[in-house]
N, CA, C and O atoms as CSV, one atom per row, in Angstrom:
chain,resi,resn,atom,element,x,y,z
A,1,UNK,N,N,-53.370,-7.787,51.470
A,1,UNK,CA,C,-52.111,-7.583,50.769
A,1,UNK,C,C,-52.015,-8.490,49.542
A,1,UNK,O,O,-51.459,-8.068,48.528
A,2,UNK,N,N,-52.495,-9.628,49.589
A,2,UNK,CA,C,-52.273,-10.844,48.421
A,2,UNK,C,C,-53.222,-9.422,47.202
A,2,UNK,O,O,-52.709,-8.772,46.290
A,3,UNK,N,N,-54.410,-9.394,47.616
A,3,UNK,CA,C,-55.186,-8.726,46.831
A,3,UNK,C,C,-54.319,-7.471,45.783
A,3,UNK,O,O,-54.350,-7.370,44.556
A,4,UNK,N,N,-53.735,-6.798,46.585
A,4,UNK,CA,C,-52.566,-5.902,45.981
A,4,UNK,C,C,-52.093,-6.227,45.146
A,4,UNK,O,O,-52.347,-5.762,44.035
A,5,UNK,N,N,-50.897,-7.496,45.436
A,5,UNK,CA,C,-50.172,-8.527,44.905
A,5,UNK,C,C,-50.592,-8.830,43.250
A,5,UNK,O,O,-49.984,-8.543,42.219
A,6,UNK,N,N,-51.929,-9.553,43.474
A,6,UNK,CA,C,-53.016,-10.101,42.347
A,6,UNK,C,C,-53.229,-9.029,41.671
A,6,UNK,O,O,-53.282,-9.168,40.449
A,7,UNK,N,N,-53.399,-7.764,42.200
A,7,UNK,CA,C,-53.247,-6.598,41.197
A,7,UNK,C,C,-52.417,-6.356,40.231
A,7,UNK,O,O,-52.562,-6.441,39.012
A,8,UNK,N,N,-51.386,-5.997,40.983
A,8,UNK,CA,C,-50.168,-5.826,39.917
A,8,UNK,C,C,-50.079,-6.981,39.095
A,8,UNK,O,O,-50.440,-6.734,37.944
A,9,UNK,N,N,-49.700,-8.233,39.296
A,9,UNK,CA,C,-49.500,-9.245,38.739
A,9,UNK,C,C,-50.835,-8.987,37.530
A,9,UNK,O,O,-50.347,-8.561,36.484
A,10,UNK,N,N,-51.949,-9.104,37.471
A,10,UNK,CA,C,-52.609,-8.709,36.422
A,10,UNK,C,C,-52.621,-7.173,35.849
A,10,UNK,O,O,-53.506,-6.827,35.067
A,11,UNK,N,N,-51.715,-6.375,36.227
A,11,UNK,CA,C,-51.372,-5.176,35.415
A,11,UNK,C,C,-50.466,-5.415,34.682
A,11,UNK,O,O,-50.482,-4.953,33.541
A,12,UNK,N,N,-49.368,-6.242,35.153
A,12,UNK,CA,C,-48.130,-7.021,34.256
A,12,UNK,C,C,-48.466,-7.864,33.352
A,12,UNK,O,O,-47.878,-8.007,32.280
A,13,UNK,N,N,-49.373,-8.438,33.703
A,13,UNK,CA,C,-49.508,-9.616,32.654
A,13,UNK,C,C,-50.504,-8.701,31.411
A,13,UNK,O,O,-50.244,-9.066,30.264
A,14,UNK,N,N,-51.365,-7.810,31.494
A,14,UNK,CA,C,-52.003,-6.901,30.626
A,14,UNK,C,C,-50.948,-5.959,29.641
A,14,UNK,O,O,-51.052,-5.729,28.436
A,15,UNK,N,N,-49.870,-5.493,30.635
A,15,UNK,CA,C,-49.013,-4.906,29.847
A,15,UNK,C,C,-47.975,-5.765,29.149
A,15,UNK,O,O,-47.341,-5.330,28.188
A,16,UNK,N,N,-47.785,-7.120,29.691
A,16,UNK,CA,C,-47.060,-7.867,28.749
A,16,UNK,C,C,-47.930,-7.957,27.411
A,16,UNK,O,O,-47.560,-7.647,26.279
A,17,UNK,N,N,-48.844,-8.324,27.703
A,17,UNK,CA,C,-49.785,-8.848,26.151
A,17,UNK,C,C,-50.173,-7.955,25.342
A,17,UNK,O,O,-50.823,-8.345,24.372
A,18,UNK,N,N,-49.918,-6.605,25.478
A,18,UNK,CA,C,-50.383,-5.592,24.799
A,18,UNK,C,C,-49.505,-5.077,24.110
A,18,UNK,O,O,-49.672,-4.383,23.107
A,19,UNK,N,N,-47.910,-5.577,24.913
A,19,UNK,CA,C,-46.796,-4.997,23.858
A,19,UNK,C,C,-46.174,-6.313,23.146
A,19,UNK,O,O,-45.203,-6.310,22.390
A,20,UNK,N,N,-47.033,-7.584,23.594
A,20,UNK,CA,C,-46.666,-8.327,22.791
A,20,UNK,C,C,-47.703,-8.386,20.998
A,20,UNK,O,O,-47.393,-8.906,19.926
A,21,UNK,N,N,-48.553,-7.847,21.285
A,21,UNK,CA,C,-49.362,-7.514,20.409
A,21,UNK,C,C,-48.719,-6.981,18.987
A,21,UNK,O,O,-49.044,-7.453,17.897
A,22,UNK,N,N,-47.807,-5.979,19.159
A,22,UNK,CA,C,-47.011,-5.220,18.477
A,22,UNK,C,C,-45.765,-6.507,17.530
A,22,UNK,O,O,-45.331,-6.535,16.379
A,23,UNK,N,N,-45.597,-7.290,18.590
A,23,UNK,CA,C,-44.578,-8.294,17.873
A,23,UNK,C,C,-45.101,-9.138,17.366
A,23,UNK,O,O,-44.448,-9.748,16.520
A,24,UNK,N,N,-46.691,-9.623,17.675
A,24,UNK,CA,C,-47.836,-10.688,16.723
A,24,UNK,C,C,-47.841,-10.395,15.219
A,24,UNK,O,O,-47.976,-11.194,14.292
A,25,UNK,N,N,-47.684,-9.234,15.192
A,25,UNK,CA,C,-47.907,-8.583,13.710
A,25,UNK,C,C,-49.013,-8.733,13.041
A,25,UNK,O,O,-49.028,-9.174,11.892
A,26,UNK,N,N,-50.146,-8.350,13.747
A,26,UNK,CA,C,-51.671,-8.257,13.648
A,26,UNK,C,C,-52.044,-9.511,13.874
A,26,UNK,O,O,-52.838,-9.990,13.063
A,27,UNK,N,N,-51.573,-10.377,15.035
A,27,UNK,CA,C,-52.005,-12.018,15.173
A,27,UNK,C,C,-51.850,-12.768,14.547
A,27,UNK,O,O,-52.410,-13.856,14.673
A,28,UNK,N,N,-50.342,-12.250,12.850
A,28,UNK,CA,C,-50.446,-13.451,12.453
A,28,UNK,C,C,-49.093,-14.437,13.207
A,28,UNK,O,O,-49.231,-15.660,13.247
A,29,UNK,N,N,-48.249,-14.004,13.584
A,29,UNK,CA,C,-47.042,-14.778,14.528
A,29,UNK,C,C,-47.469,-15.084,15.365
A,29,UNK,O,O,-47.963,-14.386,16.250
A,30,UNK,N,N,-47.366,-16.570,15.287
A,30,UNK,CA,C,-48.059,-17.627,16.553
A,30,UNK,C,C,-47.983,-17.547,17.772
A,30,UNK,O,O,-48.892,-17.443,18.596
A,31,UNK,N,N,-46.355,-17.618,17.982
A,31,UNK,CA,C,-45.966,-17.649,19.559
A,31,UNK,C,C,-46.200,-16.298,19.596
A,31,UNK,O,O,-46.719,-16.177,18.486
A,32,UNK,N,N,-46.194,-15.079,20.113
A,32,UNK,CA,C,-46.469,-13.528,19.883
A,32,UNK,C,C,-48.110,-13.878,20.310
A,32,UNK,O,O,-48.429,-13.509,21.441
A,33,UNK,N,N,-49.033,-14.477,19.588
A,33,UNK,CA,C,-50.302,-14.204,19.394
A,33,UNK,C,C,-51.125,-15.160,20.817
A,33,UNK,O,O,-52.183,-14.954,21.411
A,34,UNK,N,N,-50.074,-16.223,20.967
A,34,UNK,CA,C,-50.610,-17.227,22.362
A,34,UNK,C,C,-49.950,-16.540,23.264
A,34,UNK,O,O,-50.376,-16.858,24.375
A,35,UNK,N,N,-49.009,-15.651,23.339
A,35,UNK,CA,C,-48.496,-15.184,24.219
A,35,UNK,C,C,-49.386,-13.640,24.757
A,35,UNK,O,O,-49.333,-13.062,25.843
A,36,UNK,N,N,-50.254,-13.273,23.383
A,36,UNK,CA,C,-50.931,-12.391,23.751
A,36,UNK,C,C,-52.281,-12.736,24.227
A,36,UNK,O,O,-53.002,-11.909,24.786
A,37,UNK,N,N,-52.644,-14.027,23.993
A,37,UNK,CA,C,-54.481,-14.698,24.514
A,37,UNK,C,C,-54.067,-15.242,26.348
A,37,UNK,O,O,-54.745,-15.115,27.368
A,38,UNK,N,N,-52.817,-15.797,26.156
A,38,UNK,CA,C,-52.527,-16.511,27.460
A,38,UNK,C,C,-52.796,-14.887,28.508
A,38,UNK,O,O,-53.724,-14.683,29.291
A,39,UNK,N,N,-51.646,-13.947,28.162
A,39,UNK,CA,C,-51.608,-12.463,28.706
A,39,UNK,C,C,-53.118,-11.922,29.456
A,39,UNK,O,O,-53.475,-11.601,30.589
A,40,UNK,N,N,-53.678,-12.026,28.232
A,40,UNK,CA,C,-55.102,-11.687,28.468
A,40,UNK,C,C,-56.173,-12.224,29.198
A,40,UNK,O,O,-56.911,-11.454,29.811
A,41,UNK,N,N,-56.308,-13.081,29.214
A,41,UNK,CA,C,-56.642,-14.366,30.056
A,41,UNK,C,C,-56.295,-14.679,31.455
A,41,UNK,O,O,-57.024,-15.198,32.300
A,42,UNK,N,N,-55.087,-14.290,31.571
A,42,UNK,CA,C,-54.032,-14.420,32.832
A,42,UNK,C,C,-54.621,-13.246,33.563
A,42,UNK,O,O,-55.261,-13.510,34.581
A,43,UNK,N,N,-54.500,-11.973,33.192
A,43,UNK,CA,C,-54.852,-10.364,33.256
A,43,UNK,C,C,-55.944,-10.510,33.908
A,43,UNK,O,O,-56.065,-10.100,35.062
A,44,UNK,N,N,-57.117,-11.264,33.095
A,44,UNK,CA,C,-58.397,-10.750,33.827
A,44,UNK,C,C,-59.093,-11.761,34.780
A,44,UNK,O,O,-60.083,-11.686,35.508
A,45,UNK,N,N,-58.354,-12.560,34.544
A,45,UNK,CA,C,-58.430,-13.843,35.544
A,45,UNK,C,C,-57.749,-13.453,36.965
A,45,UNK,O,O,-58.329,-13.757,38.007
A,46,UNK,N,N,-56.295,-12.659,36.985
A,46,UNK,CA,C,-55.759,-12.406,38.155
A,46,UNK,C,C,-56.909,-11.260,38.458
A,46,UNK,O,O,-57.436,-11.325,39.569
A,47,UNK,N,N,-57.287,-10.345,37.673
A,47,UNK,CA,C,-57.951,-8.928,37.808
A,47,UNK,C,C,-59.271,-9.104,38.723
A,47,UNK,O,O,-59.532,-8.241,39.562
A,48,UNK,N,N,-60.116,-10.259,38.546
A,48,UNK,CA,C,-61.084,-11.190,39.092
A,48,UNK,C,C,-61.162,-11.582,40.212
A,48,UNK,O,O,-62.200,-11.700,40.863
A,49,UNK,N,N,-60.017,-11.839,40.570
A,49,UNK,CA,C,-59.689,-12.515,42.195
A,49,UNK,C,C,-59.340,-11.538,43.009
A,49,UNK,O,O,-59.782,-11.394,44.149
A,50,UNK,N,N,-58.368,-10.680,42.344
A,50,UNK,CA,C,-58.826,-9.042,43.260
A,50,UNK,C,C,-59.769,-8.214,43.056
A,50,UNK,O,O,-59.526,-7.032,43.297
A,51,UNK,N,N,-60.779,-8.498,42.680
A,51,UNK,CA,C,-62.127,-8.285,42.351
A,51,UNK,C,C,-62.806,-8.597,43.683
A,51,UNK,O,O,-63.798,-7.966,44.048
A,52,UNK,N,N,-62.353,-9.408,44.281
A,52,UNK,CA,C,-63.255,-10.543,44.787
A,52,UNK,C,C,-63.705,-9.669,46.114
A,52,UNK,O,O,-64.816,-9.745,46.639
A,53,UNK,N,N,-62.325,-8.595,46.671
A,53,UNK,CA,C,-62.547,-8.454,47.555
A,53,UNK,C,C,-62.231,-6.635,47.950
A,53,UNK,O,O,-62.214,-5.965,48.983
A,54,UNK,N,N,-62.006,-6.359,46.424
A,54,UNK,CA,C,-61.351,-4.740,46.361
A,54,UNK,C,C,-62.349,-4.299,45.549
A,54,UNK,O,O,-62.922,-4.809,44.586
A,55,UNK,N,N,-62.458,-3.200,46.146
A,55,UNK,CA,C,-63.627,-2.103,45.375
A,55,UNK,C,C,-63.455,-1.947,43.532
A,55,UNK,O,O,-62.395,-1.597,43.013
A,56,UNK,N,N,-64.683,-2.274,42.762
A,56,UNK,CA,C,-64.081,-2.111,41.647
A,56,UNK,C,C,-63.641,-0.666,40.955
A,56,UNK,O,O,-62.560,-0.555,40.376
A,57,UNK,N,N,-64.501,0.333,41.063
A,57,UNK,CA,C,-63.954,1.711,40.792
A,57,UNK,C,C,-62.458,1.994,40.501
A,57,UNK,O,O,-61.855,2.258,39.461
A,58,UNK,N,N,-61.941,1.791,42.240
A,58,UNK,CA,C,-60.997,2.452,42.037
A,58,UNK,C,C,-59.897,1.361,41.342
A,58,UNK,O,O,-58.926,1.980,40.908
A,59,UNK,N,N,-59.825,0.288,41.181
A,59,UNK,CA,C,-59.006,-0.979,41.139
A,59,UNK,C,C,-58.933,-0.777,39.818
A,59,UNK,O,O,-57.876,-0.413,39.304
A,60,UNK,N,N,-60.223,-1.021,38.993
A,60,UNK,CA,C,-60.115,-1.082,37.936
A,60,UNK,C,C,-59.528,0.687,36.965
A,60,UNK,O,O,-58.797,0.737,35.975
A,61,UNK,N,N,-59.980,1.532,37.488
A,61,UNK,CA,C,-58.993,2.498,37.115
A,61,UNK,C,C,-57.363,2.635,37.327
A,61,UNK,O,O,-56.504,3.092,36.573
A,62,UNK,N,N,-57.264,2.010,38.765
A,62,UNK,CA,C,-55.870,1.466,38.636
A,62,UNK,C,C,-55.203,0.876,37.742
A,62,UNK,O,O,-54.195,1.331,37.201
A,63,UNK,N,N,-55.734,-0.212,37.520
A,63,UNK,CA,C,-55.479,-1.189,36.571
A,63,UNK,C,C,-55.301,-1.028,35.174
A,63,UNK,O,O,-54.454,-1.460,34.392
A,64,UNK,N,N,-56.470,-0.181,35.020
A,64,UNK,CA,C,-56.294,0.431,33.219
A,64,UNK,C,C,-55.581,1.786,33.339
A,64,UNK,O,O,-55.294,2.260,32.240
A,65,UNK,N,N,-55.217,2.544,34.423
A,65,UNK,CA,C,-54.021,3.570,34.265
A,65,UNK,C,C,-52.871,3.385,34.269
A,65,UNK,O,O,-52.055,3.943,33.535
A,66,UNK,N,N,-52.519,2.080,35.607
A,66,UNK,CA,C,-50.602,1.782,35.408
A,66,UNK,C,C,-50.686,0.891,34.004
A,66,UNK,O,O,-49.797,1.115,33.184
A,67,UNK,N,N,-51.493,0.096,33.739
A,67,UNK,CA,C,-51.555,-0.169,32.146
A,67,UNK,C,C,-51.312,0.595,31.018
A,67,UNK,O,O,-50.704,0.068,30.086
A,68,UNK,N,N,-51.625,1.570,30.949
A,68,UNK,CA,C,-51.956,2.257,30.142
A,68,UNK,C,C,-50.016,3.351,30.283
A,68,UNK,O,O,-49.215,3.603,29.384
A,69,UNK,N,N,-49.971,3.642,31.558
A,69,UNK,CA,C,-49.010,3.998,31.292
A,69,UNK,C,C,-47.540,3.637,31.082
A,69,UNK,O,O,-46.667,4.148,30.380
A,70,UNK,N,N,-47.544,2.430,32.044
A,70,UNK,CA,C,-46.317,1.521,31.901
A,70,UNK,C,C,-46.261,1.107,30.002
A,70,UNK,O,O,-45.255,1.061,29.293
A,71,UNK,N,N,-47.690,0.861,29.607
A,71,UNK,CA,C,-47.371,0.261,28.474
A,71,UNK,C,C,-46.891,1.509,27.233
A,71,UNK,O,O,-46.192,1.061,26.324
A,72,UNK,N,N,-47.128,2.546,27.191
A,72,UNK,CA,C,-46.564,4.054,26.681
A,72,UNK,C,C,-45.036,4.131,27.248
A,72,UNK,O,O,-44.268,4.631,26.426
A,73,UNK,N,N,-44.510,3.791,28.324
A,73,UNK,CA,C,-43.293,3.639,28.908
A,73,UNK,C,C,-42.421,2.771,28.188
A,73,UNK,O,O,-41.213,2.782,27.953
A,74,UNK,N,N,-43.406,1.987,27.893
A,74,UNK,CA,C,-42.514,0.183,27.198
A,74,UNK,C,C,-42.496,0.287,26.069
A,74,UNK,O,O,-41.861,-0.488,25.353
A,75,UNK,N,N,-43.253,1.366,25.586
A,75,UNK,CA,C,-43.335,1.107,24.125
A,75,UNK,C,C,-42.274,2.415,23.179
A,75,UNK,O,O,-42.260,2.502,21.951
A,76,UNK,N,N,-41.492,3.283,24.110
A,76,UNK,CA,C,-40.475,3.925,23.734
A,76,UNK,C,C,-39.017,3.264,23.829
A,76,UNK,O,O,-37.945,3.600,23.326
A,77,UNK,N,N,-39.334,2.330,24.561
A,77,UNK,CA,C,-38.048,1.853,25.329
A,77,UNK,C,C,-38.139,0.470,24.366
A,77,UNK,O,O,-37.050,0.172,23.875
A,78,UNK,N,N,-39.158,-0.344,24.050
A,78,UNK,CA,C,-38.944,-1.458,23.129
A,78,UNK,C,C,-38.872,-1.277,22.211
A,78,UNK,O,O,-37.913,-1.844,21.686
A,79,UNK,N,N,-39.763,-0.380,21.249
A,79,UNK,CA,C,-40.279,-0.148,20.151
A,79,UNK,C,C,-39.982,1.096,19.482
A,79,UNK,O,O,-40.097,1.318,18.276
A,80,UNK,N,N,-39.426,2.209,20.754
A,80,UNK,CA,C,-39.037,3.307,19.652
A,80,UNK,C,C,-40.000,4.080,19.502
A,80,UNK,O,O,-39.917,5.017,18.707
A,81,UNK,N,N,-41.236,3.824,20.313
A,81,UNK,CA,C,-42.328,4.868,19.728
A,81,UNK,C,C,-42.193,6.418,20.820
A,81,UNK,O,O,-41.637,6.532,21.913
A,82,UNK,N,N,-42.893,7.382,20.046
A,82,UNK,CA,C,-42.374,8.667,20.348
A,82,UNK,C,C,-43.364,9.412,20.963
A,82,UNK,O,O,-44.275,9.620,20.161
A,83,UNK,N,N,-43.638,10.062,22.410
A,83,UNK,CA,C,-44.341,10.664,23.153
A,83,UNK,C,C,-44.032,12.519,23.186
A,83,UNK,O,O,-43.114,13.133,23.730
A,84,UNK,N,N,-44.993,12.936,22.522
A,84,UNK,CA,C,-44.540,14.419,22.364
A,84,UNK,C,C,-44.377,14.868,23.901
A,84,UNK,O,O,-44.705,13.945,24.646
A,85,UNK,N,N,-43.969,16.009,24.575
A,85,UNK,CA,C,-43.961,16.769,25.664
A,85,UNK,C,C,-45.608,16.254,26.296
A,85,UNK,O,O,-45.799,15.429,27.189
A,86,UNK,N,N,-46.493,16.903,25.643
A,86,UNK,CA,C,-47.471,16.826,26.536
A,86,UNK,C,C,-48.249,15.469,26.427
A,86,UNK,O,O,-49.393,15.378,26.872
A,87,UNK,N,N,-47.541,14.304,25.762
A,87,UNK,CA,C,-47.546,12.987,25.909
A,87,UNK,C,C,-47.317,12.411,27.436
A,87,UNK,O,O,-47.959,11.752,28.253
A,88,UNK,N,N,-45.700,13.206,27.320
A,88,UNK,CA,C,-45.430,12.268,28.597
A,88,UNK,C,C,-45.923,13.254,30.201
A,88,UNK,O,O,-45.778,12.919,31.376
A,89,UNK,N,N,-46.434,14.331,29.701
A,89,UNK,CA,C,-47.554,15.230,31.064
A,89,UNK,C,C,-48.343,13.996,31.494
A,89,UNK,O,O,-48.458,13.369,32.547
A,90,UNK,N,N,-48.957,13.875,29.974
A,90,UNK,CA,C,-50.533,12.820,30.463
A,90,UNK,C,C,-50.121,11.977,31.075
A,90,UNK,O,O,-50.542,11.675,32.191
A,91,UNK,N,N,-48.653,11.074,30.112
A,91,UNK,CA,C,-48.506,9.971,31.711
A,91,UNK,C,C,-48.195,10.241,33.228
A,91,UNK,O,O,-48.625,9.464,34.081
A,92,UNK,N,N,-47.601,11.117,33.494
A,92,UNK,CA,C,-47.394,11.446,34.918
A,92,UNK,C,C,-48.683,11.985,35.460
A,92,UNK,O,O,-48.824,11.910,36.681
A,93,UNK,N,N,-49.549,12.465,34.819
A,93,UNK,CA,C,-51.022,13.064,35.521
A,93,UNK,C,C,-51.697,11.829,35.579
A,93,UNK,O,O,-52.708,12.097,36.228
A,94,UNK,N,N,-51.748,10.265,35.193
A,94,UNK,CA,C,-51.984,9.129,34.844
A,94,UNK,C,C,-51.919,8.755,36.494
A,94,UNK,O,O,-52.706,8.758,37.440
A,95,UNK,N,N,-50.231,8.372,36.210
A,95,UNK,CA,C,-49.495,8.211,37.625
A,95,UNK,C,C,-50.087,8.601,39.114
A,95,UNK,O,O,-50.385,7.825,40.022
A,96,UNK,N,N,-50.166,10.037,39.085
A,96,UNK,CA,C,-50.496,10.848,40.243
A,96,UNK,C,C,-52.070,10.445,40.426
A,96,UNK,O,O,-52.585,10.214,41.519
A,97,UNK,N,N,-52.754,10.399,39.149
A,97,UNK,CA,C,-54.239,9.924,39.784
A,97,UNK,C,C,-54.475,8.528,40.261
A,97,UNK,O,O,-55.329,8.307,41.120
A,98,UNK,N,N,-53.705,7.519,39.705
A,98,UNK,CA,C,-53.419,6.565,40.399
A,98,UNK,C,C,-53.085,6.218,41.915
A,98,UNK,O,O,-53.683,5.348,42.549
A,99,UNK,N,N,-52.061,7.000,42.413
A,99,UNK,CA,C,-51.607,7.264,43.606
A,99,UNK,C,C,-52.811,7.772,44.537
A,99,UNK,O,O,-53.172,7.312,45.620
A,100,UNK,N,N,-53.308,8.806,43.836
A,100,UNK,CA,C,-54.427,9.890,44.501
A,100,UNK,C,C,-55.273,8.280,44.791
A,100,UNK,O,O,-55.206,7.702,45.875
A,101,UNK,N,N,-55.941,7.818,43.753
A,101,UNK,CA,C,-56.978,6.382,43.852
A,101,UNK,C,C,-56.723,5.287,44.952
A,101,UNK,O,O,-57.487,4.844,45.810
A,102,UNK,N,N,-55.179,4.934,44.614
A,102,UNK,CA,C,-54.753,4.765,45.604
A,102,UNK,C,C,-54.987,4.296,47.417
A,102,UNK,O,O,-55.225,3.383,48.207
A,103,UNK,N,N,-54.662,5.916,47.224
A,103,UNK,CA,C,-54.302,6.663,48.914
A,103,UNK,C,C,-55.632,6.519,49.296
A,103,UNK,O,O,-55.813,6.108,50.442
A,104,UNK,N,N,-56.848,6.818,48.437
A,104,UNK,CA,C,-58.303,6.856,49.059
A,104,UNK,C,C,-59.277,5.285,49.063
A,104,UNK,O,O,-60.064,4.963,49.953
A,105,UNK,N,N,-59.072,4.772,48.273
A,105,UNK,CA,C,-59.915,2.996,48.349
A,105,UNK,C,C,-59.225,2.154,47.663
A,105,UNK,O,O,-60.033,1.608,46.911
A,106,UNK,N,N,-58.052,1.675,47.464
A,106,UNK,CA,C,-58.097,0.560,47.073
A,106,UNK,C,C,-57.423,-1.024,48.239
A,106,UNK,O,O,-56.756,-2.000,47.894
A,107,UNK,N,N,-57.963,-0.653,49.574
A,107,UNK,CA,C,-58.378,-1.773,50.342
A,107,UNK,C,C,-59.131,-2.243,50.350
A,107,UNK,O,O,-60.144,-1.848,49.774
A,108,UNK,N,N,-59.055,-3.496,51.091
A,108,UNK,CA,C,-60.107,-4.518,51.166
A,108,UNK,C,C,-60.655,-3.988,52.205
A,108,UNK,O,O,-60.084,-3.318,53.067
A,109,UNK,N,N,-62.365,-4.426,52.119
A,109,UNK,CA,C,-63.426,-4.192,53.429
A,109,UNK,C,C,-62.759,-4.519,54.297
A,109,UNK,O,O,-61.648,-5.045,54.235
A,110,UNK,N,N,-63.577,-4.147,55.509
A,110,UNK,CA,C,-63.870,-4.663,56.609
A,110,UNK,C,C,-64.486,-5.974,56.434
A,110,UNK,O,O,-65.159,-6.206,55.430
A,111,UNK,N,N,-64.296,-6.865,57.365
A,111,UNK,CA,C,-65.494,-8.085,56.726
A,111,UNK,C,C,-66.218,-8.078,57.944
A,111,UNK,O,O,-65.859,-8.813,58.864
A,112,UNK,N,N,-67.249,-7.289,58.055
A,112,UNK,CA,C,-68.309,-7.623,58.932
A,112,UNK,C,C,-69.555,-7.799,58.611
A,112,UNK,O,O,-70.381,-8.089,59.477
């Protein structure tokens, strides 16, 4: 369960730094730009430790799909940016394959 935990927590911290990216203003705003190396850093450092003991396949598609979509989510809602119809399909087909990934491996072994 921690492993789970360490997941998300490095999906959050990926999607923090990616929409903080947007407020760096191409890395030149300081705080924005440490807030986006710390993010990143944090991300694959937590991403690592649930590495340690979760299959990477499916984890890491996890990881870069609720990424990917939370951060398309955040970025209408912070920023105003605009997802045509079959924008926001892709994110929910995102979603559902996630779930699908999910439901099939993303536990930890057996440890025998």
């Amino acid at each position: 369960m921690l492993d789970i935990f360490l997941l998300a927590v490095a999906i959050a911290m990926e999607v923090a730094a990616t929409c903080l990216l947007k407020t760096s203003n191409g890395l030149t705003r300081f705080w924005p730009s440490v807030g986006v190396v710390v993010g990143y850093l944090a991300a694959f450092f937590l991403l690592a430790l649930a590495l340690k003991r979760l299959p990477v396949g499916p984890v890491y598609a996890v990881w870069a799909g609720l990424g990917t979509a939370a951060t398309a989510i955040l970025g209408t809602w912070l920023y105003g940016d605009r997802l045509p119809t079959w924008g926001w399909i892709g994110v929910v087909l995102i979603v559902l394959g996630v779930v699908l990934l999910g439901a099939c491996g993303t536990h930890a072994p057996d440890d025998n």
